[in-house]
ZADO-1210 file (C-alpha; in nm, 4 decimals, padded with zeros to 6 digits):
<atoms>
<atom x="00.0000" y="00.0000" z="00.0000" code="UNK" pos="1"/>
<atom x="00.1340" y="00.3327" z="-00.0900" code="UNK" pos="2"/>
<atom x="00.1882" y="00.5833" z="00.1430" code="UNK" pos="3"/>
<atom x="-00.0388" y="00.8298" z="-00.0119" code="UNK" pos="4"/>
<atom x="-00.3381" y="00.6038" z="-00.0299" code="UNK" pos="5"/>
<atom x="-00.6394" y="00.7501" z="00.1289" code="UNK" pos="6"/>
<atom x="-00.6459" y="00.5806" z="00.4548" code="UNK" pos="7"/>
<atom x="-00.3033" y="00.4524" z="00.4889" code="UNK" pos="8"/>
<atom x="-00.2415" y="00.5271" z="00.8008" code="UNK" pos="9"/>
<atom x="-00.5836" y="00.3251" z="00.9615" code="UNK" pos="10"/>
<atom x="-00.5207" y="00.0813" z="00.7463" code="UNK" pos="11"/>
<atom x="-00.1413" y="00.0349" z="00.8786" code="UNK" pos="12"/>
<atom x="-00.3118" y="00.0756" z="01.2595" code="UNK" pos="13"/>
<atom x="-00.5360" y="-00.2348" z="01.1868" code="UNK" pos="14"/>
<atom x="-00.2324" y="-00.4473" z="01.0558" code="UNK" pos="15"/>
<atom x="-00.0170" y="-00.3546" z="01.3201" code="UNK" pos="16"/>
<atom x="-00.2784" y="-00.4381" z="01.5831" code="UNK" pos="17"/>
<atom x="-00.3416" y="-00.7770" z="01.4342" code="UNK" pos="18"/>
<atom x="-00.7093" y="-00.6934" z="01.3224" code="UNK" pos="19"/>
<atom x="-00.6225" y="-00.7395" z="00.9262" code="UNK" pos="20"/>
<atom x="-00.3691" y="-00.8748" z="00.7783" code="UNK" pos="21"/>
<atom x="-00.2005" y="-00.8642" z="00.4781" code="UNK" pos="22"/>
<atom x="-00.1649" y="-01.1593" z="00.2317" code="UNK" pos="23"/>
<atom x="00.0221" y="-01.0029" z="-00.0509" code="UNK" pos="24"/>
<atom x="00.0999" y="-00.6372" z="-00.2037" code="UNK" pos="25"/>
<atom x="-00.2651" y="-00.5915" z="-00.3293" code="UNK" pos="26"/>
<atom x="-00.4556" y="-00.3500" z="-00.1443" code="UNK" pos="27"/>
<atom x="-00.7921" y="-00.3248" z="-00.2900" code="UNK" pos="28"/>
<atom x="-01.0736" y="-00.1258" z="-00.0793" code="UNK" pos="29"/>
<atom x="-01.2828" y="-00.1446" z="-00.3579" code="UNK" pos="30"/>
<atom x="-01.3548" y="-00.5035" z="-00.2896" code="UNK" pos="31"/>
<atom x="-01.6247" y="-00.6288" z="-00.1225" code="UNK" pos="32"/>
<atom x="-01.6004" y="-00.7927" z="00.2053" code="UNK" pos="33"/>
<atom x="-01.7976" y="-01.1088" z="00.3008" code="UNK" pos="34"/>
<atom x="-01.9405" y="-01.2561" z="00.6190" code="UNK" pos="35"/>
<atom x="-01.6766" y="-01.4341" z="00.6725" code="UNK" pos="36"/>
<atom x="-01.3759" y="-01.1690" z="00.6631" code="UNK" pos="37"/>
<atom x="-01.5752" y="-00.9292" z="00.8193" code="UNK" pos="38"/>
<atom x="-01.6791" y="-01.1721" z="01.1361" code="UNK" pos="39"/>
<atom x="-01.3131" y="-01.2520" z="01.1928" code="UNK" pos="40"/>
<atom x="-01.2234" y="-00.8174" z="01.1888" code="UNK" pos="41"/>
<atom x="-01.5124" y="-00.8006" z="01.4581" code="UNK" pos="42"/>
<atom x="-01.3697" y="-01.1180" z="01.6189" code="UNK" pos="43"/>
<atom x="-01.0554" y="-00.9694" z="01.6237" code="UNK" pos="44"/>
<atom x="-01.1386" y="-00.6591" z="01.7591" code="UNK" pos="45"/>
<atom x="-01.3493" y="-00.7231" z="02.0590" code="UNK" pos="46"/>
<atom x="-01.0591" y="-01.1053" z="02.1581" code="UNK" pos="47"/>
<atom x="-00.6822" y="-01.0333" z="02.1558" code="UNK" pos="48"/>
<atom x="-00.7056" y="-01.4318" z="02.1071" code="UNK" pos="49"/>
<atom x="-00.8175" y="-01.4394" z="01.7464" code="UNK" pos="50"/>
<atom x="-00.5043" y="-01.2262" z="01.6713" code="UNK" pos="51"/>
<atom x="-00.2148" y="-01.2887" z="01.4605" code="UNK" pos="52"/>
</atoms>
């Protein structure tokens, strides 16, 4: 992610904190989020445990 993305540096404070993580170089907010990936950022969020 470049550093002059809009919303670099959230983004960056979610990875750092564990909440999302990043698979490759692709950074594509465009993209819709499922169920599935958006259970495990709430998961995430409210238990340290679920965590990278």
């Amino acid at each position: 992610m470049n550093e002059n993305t809009s919303g670099y540096e959230e983004v960056n404070q979610l990875a750092d904190s564990g909440i999302t993580t990043q698979v490759n170089t692709d950074f594509r907010p465009n993209h819709p989020t499922n169920r599935a990936q958006f259970s495990v950022f709430i998961a995430r969020t409210i238990n340290e445990e679920f965590r990278n």
